[in-house]
N, C-alpha and C positions, 0 to 999 in steps of 0.2 A: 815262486815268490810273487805277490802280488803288492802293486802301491793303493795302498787306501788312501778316498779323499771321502773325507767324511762330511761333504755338503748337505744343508739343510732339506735337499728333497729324500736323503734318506734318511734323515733322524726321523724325520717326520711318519716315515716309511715304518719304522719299526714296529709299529702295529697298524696292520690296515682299519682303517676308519669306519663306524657303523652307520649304515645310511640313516641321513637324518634331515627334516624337513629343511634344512641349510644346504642341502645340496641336493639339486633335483635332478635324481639320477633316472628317474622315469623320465627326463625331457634326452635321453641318450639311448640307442641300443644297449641290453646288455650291461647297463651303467654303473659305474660301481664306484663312491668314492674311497681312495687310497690316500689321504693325508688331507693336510689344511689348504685347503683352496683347490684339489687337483679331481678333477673327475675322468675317470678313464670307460673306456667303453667301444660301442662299433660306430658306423658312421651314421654323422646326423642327420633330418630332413633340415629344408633352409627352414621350414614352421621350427624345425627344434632349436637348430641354430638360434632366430629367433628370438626364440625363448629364454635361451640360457643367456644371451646379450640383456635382454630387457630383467634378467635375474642376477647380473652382475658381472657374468664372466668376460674377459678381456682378451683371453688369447685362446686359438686353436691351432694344439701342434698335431701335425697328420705324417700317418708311419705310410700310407699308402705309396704305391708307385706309378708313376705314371703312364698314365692309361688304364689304371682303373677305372671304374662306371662310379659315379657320383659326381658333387661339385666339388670344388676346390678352391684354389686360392680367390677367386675373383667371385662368386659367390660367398666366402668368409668375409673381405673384404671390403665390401659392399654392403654389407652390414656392420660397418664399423669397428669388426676384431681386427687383431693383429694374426697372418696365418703364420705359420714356422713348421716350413714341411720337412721331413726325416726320412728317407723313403727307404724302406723295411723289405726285401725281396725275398721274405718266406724263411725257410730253415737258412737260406744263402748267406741273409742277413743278418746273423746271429755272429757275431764278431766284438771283439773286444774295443776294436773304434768304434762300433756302433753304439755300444752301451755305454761309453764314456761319452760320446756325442750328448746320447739322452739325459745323459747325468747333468752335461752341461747348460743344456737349452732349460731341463726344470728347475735349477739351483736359479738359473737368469731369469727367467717368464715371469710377465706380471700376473699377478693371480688375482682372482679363482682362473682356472684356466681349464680346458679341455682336453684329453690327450686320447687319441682316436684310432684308429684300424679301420678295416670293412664291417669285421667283427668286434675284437675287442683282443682276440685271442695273441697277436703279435704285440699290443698295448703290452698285455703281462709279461710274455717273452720278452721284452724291453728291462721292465721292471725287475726281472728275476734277473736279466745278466748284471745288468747297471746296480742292482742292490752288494752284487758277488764282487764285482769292482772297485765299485767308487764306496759301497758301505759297509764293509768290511763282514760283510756275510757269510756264515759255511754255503756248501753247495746245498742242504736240505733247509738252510734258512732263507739262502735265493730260492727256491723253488717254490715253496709256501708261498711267500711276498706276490711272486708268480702266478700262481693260481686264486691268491686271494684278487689279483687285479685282472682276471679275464684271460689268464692263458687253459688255453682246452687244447686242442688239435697239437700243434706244436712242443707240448707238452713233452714226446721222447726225444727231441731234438733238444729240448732244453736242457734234461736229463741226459742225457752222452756228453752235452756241450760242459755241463759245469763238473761231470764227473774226469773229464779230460784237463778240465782248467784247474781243478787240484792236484793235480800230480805234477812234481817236478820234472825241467825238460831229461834229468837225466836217470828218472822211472818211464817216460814215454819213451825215448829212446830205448829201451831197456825192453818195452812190451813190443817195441815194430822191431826187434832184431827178431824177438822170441815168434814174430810173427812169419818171418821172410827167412830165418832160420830156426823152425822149431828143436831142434837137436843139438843145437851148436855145435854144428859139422864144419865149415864153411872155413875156419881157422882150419881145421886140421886135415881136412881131406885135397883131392885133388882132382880138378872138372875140365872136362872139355866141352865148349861153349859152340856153337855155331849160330854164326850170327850174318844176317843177308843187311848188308848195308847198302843205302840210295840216299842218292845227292839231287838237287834242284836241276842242276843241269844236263841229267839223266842218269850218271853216273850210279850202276851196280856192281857191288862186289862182295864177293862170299869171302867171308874171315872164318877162320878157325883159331881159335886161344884155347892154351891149357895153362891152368891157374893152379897152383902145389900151393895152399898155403902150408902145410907141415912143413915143406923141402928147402921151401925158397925160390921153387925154379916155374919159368915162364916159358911156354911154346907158342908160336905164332905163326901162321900161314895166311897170306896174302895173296893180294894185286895190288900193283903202280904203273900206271903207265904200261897194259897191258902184259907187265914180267911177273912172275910168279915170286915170291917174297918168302921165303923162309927163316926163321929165329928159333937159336935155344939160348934160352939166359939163365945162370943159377947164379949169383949173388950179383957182382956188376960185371961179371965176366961175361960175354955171349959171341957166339957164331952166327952169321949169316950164310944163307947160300940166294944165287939169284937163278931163277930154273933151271935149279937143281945144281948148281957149281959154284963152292969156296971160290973160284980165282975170278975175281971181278976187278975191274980195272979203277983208279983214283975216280973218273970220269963217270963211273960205273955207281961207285959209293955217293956223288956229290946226286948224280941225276934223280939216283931211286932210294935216296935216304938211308942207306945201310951199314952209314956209322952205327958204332957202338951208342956214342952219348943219344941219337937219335933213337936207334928201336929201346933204350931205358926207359924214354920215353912214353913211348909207345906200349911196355910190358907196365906204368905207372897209371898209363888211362885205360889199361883195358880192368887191370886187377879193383883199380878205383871205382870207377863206375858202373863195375859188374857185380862188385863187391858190396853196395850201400842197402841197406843201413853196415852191415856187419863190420867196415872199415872207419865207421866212424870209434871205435873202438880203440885206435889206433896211438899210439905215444904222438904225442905232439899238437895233438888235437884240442883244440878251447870249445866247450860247450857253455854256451850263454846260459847261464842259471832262470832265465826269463823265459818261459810261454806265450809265444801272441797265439792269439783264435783271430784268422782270418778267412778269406777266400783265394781259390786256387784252381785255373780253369774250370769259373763258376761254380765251385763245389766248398763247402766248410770245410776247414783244414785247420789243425795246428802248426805253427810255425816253429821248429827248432834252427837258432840263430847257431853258426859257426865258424869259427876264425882258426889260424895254426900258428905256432909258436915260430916263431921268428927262426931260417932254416929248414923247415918244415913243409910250410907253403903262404903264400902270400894275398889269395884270392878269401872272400867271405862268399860264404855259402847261406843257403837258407834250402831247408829240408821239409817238406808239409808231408804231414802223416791224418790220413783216413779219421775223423775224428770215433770213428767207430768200433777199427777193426787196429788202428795205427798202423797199418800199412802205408808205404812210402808210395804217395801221388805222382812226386813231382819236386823239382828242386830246381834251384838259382844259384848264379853265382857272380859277384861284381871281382872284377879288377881294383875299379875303384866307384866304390858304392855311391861318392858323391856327385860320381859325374853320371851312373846311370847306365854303364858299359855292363859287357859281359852278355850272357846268354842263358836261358830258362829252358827246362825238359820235361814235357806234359809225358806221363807214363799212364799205356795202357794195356788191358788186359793182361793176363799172368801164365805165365809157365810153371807148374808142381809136377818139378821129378828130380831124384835124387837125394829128397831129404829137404828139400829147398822150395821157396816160394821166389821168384825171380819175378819182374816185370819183362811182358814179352815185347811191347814197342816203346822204344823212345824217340821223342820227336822233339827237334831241337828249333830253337828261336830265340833273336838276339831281344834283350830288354829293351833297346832304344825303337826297334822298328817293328818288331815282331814279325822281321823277316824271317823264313820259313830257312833253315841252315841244311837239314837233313833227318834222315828217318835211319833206327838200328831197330833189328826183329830181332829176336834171340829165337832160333830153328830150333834149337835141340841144346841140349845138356844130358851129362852123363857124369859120373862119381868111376873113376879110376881106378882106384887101388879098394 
């Protein structure tokens, strides 16, 4: 579902405009006017600049980032425009804040005004999202708009981007299961995981999890505090042993966690996390109807927003899927979203075996510091039964 604002820089938009001696699109790379007053294009010399000031124009918005080669604000400046930078970082910055940004600055700009790139190519990439957003565009009506104002190169990024911003979160959710589980095995089979975990403060340790989802039942093999850690759980029922021995003492339960309510726990973060996308599938689960297209350890991503029904679970998550492939990047999750808590999981690289596409690393970091929490590998997987 998308909110349309239907501001006058896309009415105007609705067909791009034929060059005409009112708008001197030869005084801009590439120049092309796109509505009343707006001339888009690549970047200008200070002679062009210049020109277009002594031909009427008022403002120059620049998608550029900084450190690009050219002038900028104080060279616009200085000749009397108004600059209004937007700084565009390639396919990165193709983002739905971004294009409501552009939406915003052209509806407000005084006009005729200039709106610029290196090229002109990221100009249309602008145009094409911001027409899909704020002007209630299809995705082949953004793209047009797009191309008619200077998008070339960016072009398949456009194209993925607005093909992914039409589908609902709960069809993209729906392609990244079909992605990470092509067979929809994952509910019904049962895997034994191995997985090499490390901590900041050197701490390594080999886990082994065995995940039933047909059964119900959970296996687990550890370390804590150098003792050997064993669990079997099948519904909330579960046995521990501590190397290799049922009789452990009160002292024994408190030190190395081997309550029951403790490793439920522990069988709820390994099946969850090992599990995703395929657990978001889950009864209890709130999937936000909304799509954001954002960035995600500086990569384009879809954002699926999620909350759980009260009993369920309490934290909000946020899930980025590949805008390409909708494979699961990376995920968030606040405590309490307003204050910025909780912790973020860059995922790399993949493990395919057993019917399954897993992430092979996750690397953990709190939102407030981007302190570094710890690193899990997934070694091996294997399908059981």
């Amino acid at each position: 579902m998308r909110t349309v604002r239907l501001g006058l820089a896309f009415v105007v938009l609705a067909a791009t405009a034929a060059l005409s001696a009112d708008e001197p699109a030869d005084l801009l790379p590439n120049g092309v006017a796109v509505g009343d007053g707006l001339l888009a294009g690549g970047l200008p010399s200070r002679e062009q600049l210049a020109a277009l000031r002594d031909a009427g124009y008022r403002t120059v918005v620049d998608l550029r980032t900084e450190g690009e080669p050219g002038g900028g604000r104080l060279e616009v400046e200085a000749l009397g425009l108004r600059y209004v930078p937007l700084p565009i970082d390639g396919a990165a910055g193709l983002t739905e804040e971004n294009a409501r940004a552009f939406g915003a600055i052209l509806d407000e700009v005084e006009r005729p005004a200039v709106v610029h790139c290196a090229s002109g190519n990221r100009v249309g990439a602008l145009f094409a999202l911001a027409a899909f957003h704020d002007g209630g565009a299809s995705a082949s009506e953004a793209l047009d708009r797009g191309l008619a104002a200077g998008l070339t190169r960016l072009e398949p990024a456009v194209r993925q981007y607005l093909a992914s911003a039409e589908l609902s979160a709960a069809a993209l959710l729906e392609r990244s299961i079909a992605y990470h589980d092509p067979d929809g095995a994952w509910a019904e089979g049962a895997y034994r995981l191995e997985i090499s975990e490390s901590r900041p403060d050197g701490t390594e340790r080999e886990t082994v999890v065995v995940i039933d989802g047909s059964g119900g039942a959970f296996g687990y093999r550890g370390e804590r505090l150098g003792r050997r850690i064993e669990a079997e759980i099948v519904g909330e029922a579960c046995a521990v042993t501590l190397d290799g021995s049922s009789e452990v003492s009160a002292a024994e339960v408190e030190t190395y966690g081997l309550g029951c309510e403790r490793m439920l726990r522990v069988r709820d973060y390994y099946t969850y996390l090992w599990g995703l996308p395929m657990k978001l599938r889950d009864g209890g689960t709130v999937l936000d109807p909304e799509v954001a297209t954002t960035t995600f350890a500086d990569r384009p991503v879809d954002a699926l927003r999620v909350s759980y029904e009260e009993g369920v679970g309490s934290d909000v998550w946020y899930f980025y899927l590949d805008r390409a492939t909708h494979a699961l990047v990376g995920y968030r999750f606040y405590h309490d979203e307003s204050a910025g808590d909780g912790e973020y999981i860059v995922l790399e690289g993949e493990t395919a075996a057993a019917g399954l596409r897993l992430p092979r690393r996750r690397t953990w970091y709190t939102n407030a510091e981007d302190e570094l929490l710890g690193t899990d590998e997934l070694v091996a997987i294997e399908r059981l039964d």
